[in-house]
C-alpha positions as CSV (number, residue, x, y, z in Angstrom):
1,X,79.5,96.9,81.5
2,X,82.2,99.0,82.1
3,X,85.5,97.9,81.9
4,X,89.0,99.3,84.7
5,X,92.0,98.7,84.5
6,X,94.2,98.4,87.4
7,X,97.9,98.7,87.8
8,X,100.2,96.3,90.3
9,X,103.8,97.9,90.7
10,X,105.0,95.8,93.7
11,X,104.9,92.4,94.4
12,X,101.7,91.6,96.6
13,X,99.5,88.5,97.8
14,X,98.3,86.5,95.6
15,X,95.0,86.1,97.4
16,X,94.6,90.2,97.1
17,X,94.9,90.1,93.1
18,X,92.2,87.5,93.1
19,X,89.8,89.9,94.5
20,X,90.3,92.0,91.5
21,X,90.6,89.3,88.5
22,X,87.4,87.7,90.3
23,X,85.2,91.0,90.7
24,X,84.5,90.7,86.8
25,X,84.8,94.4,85.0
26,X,88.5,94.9,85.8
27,X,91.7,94.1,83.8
28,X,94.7,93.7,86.5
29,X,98.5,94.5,84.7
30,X,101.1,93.5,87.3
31,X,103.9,95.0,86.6
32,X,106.4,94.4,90.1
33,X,109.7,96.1,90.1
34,X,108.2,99.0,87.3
35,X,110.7,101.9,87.1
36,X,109.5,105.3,87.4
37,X,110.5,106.5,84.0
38,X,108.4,103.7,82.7
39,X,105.5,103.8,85.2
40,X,105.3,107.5,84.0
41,X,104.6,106.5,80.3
42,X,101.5,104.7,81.1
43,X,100.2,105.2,84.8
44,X,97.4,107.6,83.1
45,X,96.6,104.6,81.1
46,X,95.0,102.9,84.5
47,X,91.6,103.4,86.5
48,X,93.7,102.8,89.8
49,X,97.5,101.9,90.9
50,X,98.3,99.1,94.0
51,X,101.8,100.1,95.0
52,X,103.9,99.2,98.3
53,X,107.3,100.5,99.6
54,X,109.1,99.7,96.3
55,X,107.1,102.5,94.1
56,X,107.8,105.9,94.9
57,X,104.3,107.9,93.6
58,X,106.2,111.6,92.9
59,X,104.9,114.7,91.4
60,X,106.9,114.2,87.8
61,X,105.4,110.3,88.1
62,X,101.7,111.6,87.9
63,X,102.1,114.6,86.5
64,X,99.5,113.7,83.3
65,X,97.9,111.4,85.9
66,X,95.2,110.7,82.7
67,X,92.1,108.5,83.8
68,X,94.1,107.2,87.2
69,X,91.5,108.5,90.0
70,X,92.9,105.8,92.7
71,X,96.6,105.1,94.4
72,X,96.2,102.4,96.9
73,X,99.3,101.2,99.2
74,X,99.6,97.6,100.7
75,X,100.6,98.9,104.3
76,X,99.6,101.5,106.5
77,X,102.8,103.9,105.9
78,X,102.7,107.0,102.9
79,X,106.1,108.0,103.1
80,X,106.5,107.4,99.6
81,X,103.5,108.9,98.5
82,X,103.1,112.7,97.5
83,X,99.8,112.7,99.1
84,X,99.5,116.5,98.2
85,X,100.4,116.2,94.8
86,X,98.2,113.5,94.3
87,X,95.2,115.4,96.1
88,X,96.0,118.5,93.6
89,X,95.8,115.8,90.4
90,X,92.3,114.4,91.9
91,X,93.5,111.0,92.6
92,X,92.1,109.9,95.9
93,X,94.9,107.9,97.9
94,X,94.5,104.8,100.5
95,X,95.9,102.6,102.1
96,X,95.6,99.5,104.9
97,X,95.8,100.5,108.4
98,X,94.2,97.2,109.6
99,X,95.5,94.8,107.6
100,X,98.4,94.3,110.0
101,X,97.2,94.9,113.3
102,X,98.0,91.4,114.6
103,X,101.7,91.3,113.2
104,X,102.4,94.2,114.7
105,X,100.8,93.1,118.0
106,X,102.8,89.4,118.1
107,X,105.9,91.4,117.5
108,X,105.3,93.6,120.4
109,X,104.8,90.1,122.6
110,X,107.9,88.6,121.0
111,X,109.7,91.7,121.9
112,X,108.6,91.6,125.8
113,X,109.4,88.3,125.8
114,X,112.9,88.8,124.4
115,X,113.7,91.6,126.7
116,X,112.2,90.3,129.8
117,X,114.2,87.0,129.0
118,X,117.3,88.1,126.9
119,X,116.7,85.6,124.5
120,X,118.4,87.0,121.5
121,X,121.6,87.2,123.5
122,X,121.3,83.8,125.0
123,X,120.9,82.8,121.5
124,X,123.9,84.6,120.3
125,X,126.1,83.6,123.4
126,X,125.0,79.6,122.9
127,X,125.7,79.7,119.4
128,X,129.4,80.8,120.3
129,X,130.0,77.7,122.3
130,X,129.5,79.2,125.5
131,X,126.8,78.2,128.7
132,X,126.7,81.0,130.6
133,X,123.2,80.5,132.5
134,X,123.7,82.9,135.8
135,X,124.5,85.7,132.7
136,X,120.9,85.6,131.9
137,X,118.8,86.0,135.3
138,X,115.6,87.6,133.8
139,X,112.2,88.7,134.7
140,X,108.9,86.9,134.3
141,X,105.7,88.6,133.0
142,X,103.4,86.8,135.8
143,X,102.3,88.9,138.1
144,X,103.9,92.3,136.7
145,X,102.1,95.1,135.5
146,X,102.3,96.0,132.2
147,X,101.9,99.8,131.1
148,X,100.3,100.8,127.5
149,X,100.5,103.8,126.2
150,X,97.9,103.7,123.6
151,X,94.9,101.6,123.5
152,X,93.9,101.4,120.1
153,X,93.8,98.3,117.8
154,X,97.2,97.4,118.7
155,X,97.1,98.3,122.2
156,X,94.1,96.6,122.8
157,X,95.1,93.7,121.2
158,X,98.4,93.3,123.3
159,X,96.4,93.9,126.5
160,X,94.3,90.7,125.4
161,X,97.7,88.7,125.2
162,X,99.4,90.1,128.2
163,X,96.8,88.7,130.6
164,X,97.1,85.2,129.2
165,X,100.7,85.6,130.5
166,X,98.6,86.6,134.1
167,X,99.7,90.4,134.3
168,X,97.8,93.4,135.5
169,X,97.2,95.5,132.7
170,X,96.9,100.1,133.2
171,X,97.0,102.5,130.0
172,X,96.9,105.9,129.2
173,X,94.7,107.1,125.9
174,X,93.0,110.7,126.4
175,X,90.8,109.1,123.4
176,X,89.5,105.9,124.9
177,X,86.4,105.5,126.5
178,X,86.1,104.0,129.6
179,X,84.0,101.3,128.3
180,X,86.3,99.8,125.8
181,X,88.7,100.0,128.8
182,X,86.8,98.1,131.1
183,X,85.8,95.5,128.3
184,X,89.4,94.7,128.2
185,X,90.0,94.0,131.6
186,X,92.2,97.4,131.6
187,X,92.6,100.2,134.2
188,X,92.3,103.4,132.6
189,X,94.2,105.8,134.0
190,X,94.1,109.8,134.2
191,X,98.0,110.5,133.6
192,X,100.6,109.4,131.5
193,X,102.9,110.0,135.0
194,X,100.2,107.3,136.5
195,X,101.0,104.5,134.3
196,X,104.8,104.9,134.6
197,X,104.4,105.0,137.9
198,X,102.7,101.6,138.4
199,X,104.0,100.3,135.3
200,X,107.0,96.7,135.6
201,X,107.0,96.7,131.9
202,X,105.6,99.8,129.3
203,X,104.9,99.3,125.9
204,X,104.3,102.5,123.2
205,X,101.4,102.4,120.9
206,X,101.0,106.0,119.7
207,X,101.4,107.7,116.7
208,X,104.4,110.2,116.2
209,X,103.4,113.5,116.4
210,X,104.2,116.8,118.5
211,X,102.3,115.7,121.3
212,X,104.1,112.6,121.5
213,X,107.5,113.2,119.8
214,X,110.5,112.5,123.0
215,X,107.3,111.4,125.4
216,X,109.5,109.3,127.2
217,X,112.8,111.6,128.6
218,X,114.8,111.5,131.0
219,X,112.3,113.2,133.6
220,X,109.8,110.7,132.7
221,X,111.7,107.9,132.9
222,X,112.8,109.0,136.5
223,X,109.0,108.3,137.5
224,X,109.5,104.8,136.3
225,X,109.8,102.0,138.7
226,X,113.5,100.7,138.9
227,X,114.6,97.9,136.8
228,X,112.0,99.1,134.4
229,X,111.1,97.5,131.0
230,X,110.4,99.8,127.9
231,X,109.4,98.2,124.8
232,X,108.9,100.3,121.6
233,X,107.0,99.2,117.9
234,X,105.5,102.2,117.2
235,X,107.3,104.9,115.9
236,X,111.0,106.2,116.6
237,X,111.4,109.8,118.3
238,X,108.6,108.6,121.0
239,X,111.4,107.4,123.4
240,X,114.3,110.0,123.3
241,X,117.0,107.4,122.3
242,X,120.1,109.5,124.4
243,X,118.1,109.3,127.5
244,X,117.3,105.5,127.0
245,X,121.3,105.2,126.8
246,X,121.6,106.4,129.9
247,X,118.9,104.6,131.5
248,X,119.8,101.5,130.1
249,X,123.9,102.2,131.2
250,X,122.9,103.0,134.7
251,X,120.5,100.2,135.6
252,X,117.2,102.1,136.0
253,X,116.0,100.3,132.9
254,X,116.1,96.5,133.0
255,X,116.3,96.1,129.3
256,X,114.3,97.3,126.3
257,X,113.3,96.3,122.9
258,X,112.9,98.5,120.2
259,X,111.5,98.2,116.3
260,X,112.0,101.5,115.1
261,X,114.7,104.6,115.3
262,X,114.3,108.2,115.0
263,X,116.4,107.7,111.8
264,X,115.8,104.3,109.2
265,X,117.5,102.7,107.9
266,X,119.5,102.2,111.4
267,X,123.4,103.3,111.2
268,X,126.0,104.0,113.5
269,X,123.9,104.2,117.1
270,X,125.9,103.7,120.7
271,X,122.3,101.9,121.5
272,X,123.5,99.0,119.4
273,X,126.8,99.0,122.0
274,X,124.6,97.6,124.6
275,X,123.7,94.2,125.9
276,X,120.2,95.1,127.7
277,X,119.0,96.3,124.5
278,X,117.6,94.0,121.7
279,X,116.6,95.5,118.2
280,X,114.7,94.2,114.8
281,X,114.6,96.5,111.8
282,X,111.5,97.7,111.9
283,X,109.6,94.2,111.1
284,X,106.3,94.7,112.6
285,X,104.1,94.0,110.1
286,X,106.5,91.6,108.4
287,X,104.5,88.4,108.6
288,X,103.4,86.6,105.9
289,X,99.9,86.9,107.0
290,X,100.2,90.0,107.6
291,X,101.2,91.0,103.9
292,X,98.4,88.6,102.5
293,X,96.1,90.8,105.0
294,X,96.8,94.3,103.6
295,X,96.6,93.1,100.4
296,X,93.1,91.8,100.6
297,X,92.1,94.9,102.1
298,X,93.6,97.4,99.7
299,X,92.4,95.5,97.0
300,X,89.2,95.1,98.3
301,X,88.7,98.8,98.9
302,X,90.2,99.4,95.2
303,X,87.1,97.2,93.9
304,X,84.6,98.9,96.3
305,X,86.0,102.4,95.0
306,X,85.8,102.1,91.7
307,X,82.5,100.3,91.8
308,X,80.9,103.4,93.9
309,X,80.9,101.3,97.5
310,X,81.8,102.6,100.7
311,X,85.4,102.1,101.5
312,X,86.9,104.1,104.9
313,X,91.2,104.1,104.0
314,X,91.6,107.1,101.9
315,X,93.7,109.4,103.5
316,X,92.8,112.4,101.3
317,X,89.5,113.4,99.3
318,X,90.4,116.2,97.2
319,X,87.1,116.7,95.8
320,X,85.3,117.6,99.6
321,X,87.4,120.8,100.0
322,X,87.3,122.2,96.0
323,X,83.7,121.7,95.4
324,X,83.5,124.6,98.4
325,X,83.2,128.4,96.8
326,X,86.6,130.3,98.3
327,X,84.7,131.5,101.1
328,X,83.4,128.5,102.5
329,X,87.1,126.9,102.3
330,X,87.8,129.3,104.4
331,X,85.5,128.2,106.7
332,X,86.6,124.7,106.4
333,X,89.8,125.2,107.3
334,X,88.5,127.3,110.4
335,X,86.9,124.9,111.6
336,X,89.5,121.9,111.1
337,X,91.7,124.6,113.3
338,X,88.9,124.7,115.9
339,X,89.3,121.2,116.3
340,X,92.5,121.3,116.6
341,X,92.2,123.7,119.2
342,X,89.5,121.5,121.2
343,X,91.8,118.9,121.1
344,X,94.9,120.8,123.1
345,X,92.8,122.4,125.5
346,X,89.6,119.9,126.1
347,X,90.3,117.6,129.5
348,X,88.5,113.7,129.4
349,X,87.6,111.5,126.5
350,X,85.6,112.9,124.4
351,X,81.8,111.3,124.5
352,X,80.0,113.7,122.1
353,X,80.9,116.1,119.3
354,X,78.0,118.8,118.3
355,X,78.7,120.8,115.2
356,X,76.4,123.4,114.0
357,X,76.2,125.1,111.2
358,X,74.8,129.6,112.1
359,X,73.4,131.4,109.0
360,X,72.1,131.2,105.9
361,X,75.7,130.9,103.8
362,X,74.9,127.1,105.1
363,X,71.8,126.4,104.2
364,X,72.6,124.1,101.2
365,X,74.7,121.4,101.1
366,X,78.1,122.4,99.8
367,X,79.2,118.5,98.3
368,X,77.6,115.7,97.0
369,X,79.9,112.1,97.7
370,X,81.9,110.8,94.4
371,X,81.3,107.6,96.2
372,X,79.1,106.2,98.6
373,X,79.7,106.1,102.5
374,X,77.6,105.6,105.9
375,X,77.7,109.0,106.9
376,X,76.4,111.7,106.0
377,X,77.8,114.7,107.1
378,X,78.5,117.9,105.6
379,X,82.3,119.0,105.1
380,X,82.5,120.9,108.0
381,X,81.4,118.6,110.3
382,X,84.1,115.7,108.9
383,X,87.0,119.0,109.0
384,X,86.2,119.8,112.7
385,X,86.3,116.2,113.9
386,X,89.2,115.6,111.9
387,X,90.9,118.4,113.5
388,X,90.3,117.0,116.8
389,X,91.0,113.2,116.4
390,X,94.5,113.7,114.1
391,X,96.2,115.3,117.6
392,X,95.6,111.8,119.2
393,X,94.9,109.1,117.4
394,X,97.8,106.5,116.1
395,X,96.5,105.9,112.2
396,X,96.8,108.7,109.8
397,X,93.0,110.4,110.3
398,X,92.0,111.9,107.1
399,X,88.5,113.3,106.0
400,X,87.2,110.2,105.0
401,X,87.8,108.0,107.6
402,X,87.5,110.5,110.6
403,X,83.9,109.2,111.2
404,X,85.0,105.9,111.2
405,X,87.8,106.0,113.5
406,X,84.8,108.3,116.1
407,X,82.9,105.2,115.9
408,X,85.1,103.1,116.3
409,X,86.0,105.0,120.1
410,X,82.3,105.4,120.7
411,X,81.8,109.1,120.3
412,X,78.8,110.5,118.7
413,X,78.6,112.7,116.3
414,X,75.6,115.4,115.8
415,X,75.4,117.9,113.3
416,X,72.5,120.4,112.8
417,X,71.9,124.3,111.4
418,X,70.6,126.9,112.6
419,X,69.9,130.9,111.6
420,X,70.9,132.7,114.6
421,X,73.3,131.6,117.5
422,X,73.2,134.5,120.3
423,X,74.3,137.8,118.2
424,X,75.9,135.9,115.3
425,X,74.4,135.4,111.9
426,X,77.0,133.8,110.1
427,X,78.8,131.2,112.5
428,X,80.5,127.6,112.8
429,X,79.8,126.3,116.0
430,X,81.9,122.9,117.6
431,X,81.4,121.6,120.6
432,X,83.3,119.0,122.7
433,X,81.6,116.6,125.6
434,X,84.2,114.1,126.9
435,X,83.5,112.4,130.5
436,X,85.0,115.4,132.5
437,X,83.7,118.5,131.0
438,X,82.1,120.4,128.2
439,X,84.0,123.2,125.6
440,X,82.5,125.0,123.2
441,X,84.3,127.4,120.2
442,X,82.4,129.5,117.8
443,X,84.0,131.3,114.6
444,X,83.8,133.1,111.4
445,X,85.6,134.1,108.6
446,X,85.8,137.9,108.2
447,X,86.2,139.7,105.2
448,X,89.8,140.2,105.1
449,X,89.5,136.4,104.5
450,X,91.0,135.3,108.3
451,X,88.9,132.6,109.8
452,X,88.3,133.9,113.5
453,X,87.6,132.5,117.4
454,X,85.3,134.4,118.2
455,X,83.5,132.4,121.1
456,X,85.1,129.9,123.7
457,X,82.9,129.0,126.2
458,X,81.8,132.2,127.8
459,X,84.1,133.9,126.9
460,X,84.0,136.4,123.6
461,X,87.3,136.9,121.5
462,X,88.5,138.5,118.1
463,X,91.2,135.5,117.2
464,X,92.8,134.8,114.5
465,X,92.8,130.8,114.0
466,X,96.7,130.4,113.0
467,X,99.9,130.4,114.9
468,X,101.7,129.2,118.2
469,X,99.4,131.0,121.4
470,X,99.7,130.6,125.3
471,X,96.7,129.8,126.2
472,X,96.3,131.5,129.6
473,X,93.0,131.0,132.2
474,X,93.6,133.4,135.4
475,X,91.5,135.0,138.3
476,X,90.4,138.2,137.1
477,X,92.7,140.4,139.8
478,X,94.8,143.1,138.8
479,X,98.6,142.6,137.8
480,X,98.5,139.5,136.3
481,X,98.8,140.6,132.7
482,X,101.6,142.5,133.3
483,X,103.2,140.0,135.0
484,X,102.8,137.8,131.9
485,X,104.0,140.1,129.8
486,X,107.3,141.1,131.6
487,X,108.3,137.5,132.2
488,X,108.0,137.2,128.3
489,X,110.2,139.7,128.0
490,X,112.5,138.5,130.2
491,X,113.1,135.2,128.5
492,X,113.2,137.4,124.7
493,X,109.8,136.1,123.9
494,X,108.2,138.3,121.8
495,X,104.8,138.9,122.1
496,X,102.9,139.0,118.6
497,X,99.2,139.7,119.6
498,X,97.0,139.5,123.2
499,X,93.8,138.6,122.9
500,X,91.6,138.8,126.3
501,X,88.4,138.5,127.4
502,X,87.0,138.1,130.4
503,X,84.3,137.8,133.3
504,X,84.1,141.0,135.8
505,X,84.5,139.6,138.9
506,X,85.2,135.9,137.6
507,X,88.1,134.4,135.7
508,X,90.0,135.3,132.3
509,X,91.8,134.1,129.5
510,X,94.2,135.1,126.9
511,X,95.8,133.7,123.6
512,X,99.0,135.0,123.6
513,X,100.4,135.0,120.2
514,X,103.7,134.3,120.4
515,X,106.7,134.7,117.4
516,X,108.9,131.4,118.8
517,X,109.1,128.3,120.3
518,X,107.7,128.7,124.6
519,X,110.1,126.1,126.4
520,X,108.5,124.5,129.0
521,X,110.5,126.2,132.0
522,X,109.1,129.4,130.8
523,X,105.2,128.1,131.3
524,X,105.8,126.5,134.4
525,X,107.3,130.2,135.8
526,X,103.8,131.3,134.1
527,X,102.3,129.1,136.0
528,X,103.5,130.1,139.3
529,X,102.0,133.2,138.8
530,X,99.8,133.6,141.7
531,X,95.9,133.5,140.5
532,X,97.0,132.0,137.3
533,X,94.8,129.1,137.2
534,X,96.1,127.3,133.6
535,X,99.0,128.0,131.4
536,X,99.2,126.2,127.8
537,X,101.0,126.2,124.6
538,X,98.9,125.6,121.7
539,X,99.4,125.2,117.8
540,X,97.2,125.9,115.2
């Protein structure tokens, strides 16, 4: 029987090292508090290395990586993990998404409950010899509504808790089906703007990405219902901390608890000035359950791994992409980019996602799995839906569990090939059903080596698949265009490419390609533009 051997460089639950010493052909070395300049002298000695927050996994640290093919961290965040270094050296990476679902979702009720209450600062004020009861008038949950943005394992699992406490529960996730919503007892609404509307008390359960980075401003929180509680455990830079200030200085907001800053560790902050707000250093998953719970999962995935098994954590698989010849990792990346696309301009949850594979460059299969899984889809299919989950979705999606996290939401996945598609030979095809509508892209890779749009719905294009565009869908009436273009100029946007196609008699569109950032004042005067029908800034 073969023999691994598996490296521990920070202290983790006992009950997760079991799993390993008990599965019966691996040797565990714990080695907690390692330097790096010793971890580099024998981390090629290892089959796999557990690490958490204290290791920092660099370039130099696995630069003769030897026979380490696994990294696995006890938590769910990388941020001390070279991921792309790692991915270059072959060594797959993974970590524990799950494992502290609950942690972080009791912290979140703690931190309602502290806000809505002032409990921390009755605490402080009590322990100073003082009884100052009128001082702490608060707010009971009972009968309020309570907002989440997010509805994923977290935000599902608060909603549970919140209606013990008897409170109305609305949410906003563009990626939630409506029956996982209505299993939870939760009203799923159309808008962000709905659920701060209607919202006593709003909690934040997204991941931080452009899309979501300074979601909560000044104008939004405007919309908010006076005397307004914000609670945030997510991530820092969802809730623009300057315009919370103000809100929480003025009155509008009630009082707000927050786990996490745009910048850690927390220093000077005029936040921290302020009796309405109440703070913890980011602590959500520090429970001791919730440590022994990551550990059993990392390690559990580490012995799956190396014995073959299906596992769904990695966050990279750097053999998928480099067993493709240079040509089809072109197309892999186009269509990655197609999902991305899909995702900024499809309206509705998405239900179904079709990929299909146009010629005969795709008639064999271009990977065979290093390890086991459930799925079986070809690269291409796992790169497009990864493109389209990763814009929306609060864990890190990566190529290996991007099926996972689609069943997990209830969307199917179909994948088939074909030899012809319309006029095209040689074609990647990716379509989109959610529960309002249906999109369709098409593209190829030319042979100047640019992936391409070349179909979007009915529409045919010549589009290259990188950059910042406006996305523009217009009545197909004279002047439009122009008017476009002049109020580009106007604002010193410069116009890199204008790619149109359009419908005689019907509607347009364009992608603008644009060479800098498109505020938002400037696509709501685009908007205006009489017979313009939708005006959008996408990134690809």
């Amino acid at each position: 029987m073969a023999q691994f051997d598996v490296i521990i460089t920070d202290h983790i639950s006992e009950e997760g090292v079991k799993i390993l010493q008990n599965a019966g052909d691996i040797n565990v070395d714990i080695r907690a508090g390692i330097k790096n300049d010793d971890l580099k002298k024998i981390i090629g000695n290892y089959d796999a290395a557990i690490t958490r927050s204290g290791t920092t996994v660099t370039a130099d640290l696995i630069e003769n990586p030897g026979k380490l093919k696994l990294l696995g961290r006890a938590g769910v965040g990388l941020d001390n993990v070279d991921i792309e270094a790692a991915s270059k050296k072959g060594i797959i990476v993974m970590n524990a998404p799950t494992g502290n679902t609950l942690a972080a979702t009791e912290l979140t009720m703690g931190m309602m409950l502290a806000a809505v209450r002032k409990i921390p600062a009755a605490n402080d004020s009590v322990k100073s010899i003082k009884w100052d009861r009128k001082k702490f008038m608060g707010i009971q949950l009972h009968g309020k509504t309570l907002g989440i943005v997010g509805l994923g394992r977290i935000g599902g699992n608060v909603a549970i808790r919140a209606k013990s406490f008897g409170m109305k529960i609305v949410s906003f996730d563009p990626y939630i089906k409506q029956a996982k919503a209505d299993a939870l007892g939760v009203t799923l609404c159309e808008s962000l703007e709905q659920v701060l509307k209607q919202a006593d008390v709003i909690t934040f359960h997204t991941p931080l990405t452009d899309e979501t980075k300074n979601l909560i401003t000044k104008k939004e929180i405007d919309m908010m219902k006076d005397n307004v509680v914000i609670i945030n455990c997510a991530r820092g830079g969802i809730v623009n901390e300057d315009d919370l200030y103000d809100a929480l200085v003025s009155g509008k907001v009630f009082s707000a608890a927050v786990d996490v800053f745009t910048k850690e560790p927390l220093g000077e902050n005029r936040l921290l000035t302020l009796d309405n707000l109440f703070v913890t250093p980011h602590i959500g998953a520090n429970t001791e359950e919730g440590q022994r719970d990551v550990a059993l999962l990392i390690c559990q995935q580490v012995v799956n791994a190396l014995h073959g098994k299906s596992y769904e954590n990695a966050v990279n698989i750097p053999f998928m992409k480099s067993q493709l010849s240079i040509e089809m990792q072109k197309y892999f990346e186009l269509i990655e980019r197609m999902g991305h696309l899909l995702a900024q301009l499809t309206k509705g949850r998405p239900e179904r996602v079709e990929v299909t594979m146009v010629g005969h460059k795709f008639d064999e299969d271009f990977f065979e799995r290093t390890f086991d899984t459930p799925f079986n889809f070809q690269a291409f299919t796992i790169a497009g839906l990864r493109g389209l989950l990763e814009f929306n979705v609060k864990e890190t999606v990566s190529y290996i569990n991007a099926p996972y996290i689609a069943k997990d939401r209830g969307i199917d996945i179909q994948e088939s090939k074909t030899h012809a598609y319309g006029k095209f030979n040689d074609l990647l095809v990716m379509k989109v059903k959610t529960d309002k509508e249906e999109k369709v892209i098409g593209g190829t890779v030319f042979p100047d080596g640019y992936g391409r749009i070349t179909i979007f719905d009915q529409f045919f294009l010549d589009m290259i698949c990188q950059g910042t565009y406006i996305y523009i869908r217009n009545s197909d009436t004279p002047g439009v265009v122009g008017k476009i273009g002049t109020l580009l100029g106007n604002n010193n946007i410069n116009i890199a490419g204008f790619e149109l196609s359009r419908l005689k008699g019907g509607d347009a569109i364009s992608f603008i390609s644009v060479d800098s950032e498109v505020p938002k004042s400037v696509l709501d005067q685009i908007q205006a533009i009489p017979g313009i029908i939708e005006a959008k800034v996408v990134t690809l």
